[in-house]
N, C-alpha and C positions, 0 to 999 in steps of 0.2 A: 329720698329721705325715708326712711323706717321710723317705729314709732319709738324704739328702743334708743335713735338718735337723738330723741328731743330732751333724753336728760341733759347731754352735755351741751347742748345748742342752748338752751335755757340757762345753764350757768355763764354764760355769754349773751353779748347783746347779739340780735338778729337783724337781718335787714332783709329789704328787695321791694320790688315795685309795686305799689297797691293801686287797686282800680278806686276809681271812686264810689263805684257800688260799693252799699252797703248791703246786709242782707240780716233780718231779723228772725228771730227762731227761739221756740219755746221749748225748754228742756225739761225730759224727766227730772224729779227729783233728786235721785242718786246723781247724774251726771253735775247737776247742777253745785251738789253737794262736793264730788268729785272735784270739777274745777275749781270752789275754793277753798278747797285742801289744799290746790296744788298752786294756787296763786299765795297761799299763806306758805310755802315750801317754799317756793320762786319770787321772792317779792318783785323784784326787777323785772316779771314779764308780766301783763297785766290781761285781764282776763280773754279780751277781746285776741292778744297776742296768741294766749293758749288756745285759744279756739281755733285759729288760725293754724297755730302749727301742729295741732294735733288732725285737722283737717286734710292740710296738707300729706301729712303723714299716712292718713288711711287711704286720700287716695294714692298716694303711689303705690300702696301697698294692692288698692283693690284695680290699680291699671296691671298690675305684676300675674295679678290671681286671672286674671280674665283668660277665657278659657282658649285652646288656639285649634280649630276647624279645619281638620285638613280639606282643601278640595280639588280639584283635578286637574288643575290648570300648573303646569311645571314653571314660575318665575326665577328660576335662579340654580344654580347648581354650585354645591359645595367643594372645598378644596379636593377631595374624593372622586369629584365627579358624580357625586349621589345627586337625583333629586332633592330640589325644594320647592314646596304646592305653597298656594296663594293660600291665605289664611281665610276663610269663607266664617269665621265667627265676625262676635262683637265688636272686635278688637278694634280692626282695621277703620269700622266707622267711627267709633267714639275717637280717636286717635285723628280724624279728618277733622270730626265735628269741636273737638277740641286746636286746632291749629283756624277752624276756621272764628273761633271766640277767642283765640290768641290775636289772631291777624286782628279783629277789629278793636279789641281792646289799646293793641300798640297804634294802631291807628288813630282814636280818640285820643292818645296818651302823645301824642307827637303833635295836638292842635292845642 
């Protein structure tokens, strides 16, 4: 999802599975002001909704941006037969460390 999505998502209801964490946060002013601009825009999604899917949105946008590392190790080779190097950036961990707070999250979500 992109952030440019969430107009049309927001004239629609939303859905999908929430943790039961919560997580509290103190905003600058403008942002603050910001959301409810856009909840007085959006009546039907409510603030906590927008936070979420504006959340959402930046990160896949900041998983997209993340930079990719070439490094020396050849795992794959493309339809070409060109090389492909293992990604020796960010990427690669955040992408583990995120499957591995998925794995536990569906785990608690399944008791």
């Amino acid at each position: 999802m992109n952030v440019r999505d969430l107009l049309s998502l927001w004239e629609e209801t939303a859905g999908g599975t929430l943790t039961a964490d919560s997580f509290s946060v103190r905003l600058p002013i403008k942002d603050a002001a910001r959301l409810k601009a856009l909840s007085e825009l959006y009546p039907r999604r409510s603030i906590e909704d927008l936070i979420t899917d504006l959340l959402t949105a930046s990160l896949d946008e900041l998983e997209s941006a993340m930079p990719y590392v070439r490094g020396s190790k050849v795992v794959a080779r493309d339809e070409l037969g060109d090389p492909l190097y293992e990604d020796i950036g960010p990427t690669p961990r955040y992408l583990s460390l995120t499957d591995k707070y998925l794995s536990n999250y569906k785990k608690h979500q399944d008791h």
